[in-house]
N, C-alpha and C positions, 0 to 999 in steps of 0.2 A: 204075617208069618212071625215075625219079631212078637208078636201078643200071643201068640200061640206058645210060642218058647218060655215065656215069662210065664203065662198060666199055669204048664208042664213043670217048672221047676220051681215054682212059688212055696214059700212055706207056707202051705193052705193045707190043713186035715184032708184028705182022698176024698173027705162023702161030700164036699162042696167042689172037689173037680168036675163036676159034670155040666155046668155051664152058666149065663148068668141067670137071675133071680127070677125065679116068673110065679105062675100063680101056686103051686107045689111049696115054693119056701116061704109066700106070703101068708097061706094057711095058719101056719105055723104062729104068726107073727098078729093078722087080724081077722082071721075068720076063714071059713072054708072056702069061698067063691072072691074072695077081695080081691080087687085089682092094685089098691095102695094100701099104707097103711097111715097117711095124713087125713083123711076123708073126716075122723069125727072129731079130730085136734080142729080142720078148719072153720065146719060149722059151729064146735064149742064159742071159737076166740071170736069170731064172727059174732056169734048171738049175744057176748057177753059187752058187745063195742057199744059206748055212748058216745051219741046215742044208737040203737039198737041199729044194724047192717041188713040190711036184706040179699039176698043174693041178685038181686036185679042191680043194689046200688055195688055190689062186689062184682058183679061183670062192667057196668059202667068203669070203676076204676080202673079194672085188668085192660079196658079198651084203650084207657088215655094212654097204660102202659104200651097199647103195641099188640095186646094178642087179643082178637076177637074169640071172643066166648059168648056165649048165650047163656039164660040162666037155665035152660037145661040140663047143658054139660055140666053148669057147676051142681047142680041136683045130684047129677051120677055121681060126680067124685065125692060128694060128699057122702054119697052112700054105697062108696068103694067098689061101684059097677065101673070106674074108666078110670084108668090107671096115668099117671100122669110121669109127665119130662123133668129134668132138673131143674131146666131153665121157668118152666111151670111154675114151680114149688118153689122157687124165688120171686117170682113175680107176684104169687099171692100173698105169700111175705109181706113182699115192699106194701103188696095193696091195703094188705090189715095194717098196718107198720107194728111186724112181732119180728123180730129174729128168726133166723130161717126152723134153726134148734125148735123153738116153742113147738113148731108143727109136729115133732117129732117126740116132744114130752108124754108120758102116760096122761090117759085119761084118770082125773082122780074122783 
């Protein structure tokens, strides 16, 4: 209730009162169907690691970390089909060792 009231009287423009972020404002942001918008930051930083990362040796990491992943899922996210946690998007982080930010940089 108390986050209800906060949202209500936030200085926030009216067209983002309508709730949190979903696939509607990621459009905007990375394309019409995305579920994130880290998906081509992570394979970038990824491909560019010496020596070269594979997504097999990028789930092994995330696993030491604690979160089972397949290289599947990390497929999806990286091609913005599975939308990811906060706590995610620091754990791949840590696994590249980039700052969280980087994943968030434009692609150039």
């Amino acid at each position: 209730m108390w986050a209800k009231f906060l949202w209500q009287h936030a200085d926030v423009p009216a067209k983002h009162k309508r709730g949190p972020a979903g696939p509607k404002y990621l459009a905007g942001l990375a394309g019409k169907n995305a579920r994130n918008v880290v998906g081509p930051s992570i394979r970038k930083i990824r491909m560019s690691q010496t020596p070269y990362m594979s997504q097999v040796t990028l789930a092994a990491k995330l696993e030491a970390f604690g979160w089972e992943i397949s290289q599947g899922k990390l497929a999806l996210i990286e091609a913005q089909k599975r939308g990811l946690w906060d706590y995610e998007i620091i754990l791949i982080a840590k696994a590249l060792k980039v700052p969280v930010s980087a994943l968030f940089e434009p692609l150039a």
